[in-house]
C-alpha positions in Angstrom: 110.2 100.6 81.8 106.7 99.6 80.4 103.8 102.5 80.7 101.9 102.0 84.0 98.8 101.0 83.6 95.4 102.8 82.5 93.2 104.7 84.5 90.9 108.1 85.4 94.1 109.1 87.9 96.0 109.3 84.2 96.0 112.1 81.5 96.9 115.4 81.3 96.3 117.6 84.6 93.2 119.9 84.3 92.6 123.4 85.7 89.4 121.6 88.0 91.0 120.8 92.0 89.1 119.7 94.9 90.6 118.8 98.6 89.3 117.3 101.3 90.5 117.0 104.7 90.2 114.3 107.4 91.2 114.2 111.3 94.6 114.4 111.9 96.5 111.4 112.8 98.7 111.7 115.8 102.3 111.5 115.3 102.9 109.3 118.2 100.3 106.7 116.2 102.1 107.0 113.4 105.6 106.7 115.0 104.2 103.4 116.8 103.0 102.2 113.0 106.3 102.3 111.7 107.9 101.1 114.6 105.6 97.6 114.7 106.6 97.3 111.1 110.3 98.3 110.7 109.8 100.9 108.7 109.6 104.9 108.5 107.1 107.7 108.9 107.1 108.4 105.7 106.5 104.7 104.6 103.8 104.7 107.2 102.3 108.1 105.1 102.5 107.1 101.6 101.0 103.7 102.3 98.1 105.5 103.6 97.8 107.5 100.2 98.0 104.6 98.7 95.2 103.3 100.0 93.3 106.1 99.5 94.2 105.9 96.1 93.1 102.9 95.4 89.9 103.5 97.3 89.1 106.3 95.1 89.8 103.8 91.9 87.6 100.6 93.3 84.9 103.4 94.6 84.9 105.0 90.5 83.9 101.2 89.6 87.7 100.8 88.3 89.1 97.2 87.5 92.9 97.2 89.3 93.9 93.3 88.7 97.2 93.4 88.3 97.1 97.2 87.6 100.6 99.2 87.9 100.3 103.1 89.2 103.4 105.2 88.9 103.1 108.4 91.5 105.5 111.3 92.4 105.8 112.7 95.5 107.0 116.5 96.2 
């Protein structure tokens, strides 16, 4: 498999951590999501981090044409 593709998201992890919180979602909204789209909660989760990925990337000014991001999820 090739490397994924360059940006700030990559490198080695640094001792600096911020969090920020927003409104919880019900779980009967996200339940519904899934449901409309034939898939699970958990797709209906990490879709919305990945969004908020890429948010992050096109709000840092990041070019993601065609851009490939490899994530793990514990």
């Amino acid at each position: 498999m090739d490397n994924d593709s360059a940006t700030s998201l990559k490198g080695r992890p640094g001792g600096s951590k911020a969090v920020a919180w927003c409104e919880p979602l019900p779980l009967t909204d996200v339940k519904a999501a899934g449901k409309a789209l034939g898939c699970s909660v958990n797709d209906v989760l990490l879709a919305c981090v990945a969004g908020a990925m890429r948010e992050y990337l096109v709000g840092r000014g990041e070019s993601l044409q065609g851009a490939e991001l490899r994530a793990m999820c514990r």
